[in-house]
C-alpha positions in Angstrom: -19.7 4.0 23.3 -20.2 1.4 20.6 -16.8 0.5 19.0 -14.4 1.5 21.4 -12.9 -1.2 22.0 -12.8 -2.2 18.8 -11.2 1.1 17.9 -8.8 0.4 20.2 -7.6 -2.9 18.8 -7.6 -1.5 15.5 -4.9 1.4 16.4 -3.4 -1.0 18.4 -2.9 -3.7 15.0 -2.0 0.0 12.7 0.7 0.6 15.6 2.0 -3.1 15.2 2.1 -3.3 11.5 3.9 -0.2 11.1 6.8 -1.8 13.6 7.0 -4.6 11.6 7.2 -3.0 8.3 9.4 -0.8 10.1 11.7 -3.3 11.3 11.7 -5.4 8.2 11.9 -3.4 5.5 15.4 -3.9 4.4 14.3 -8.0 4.0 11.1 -7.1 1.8 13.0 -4.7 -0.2 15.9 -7.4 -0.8 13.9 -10.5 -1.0 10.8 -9.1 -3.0 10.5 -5.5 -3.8 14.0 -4.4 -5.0 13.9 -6.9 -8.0 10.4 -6.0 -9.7 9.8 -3.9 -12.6 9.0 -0.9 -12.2 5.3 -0.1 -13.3 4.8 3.5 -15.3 1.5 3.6 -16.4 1.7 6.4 -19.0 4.6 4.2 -20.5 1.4 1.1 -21.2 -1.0 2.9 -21.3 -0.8 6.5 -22.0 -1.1 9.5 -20.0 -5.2 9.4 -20.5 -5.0 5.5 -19.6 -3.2 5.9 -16.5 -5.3 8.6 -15.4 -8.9 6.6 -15.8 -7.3 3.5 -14.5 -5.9 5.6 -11.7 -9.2 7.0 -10.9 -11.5 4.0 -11.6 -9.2 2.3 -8.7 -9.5 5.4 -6.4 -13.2 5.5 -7.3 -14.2 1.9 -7.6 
């Protein structure tokens, strides 16, 4: 039908990333991740903020 293919490649690119992140990991959390602040919305913004902003990015 229309997409397969398509469909196709796009498990197949999902399957790939996930190896990759998979494999990787340990580098992104050293290199990047570990280092960053952690972010706690209801510390910035309040419990009320955190929840709109939350759901203005889930919704929007």
């Amino acid at each position: 039908g229309e997409g397969y293919i398509a469909s196709w490649v796009a498990f197949g690119g999902v399957l790939l990333g996930l190896f990759l992140s998979l494999h990787t990991w340990n580098w992104w959390w050293s290199v990047h991740i570990g280092g960053q602040p952690a972010v706690w919305l209801p510390q910035s913004l309040g419990y009320g903020g955190g929840i709109a902003l939350t759901l203005v990015g889930l919704l929007g």
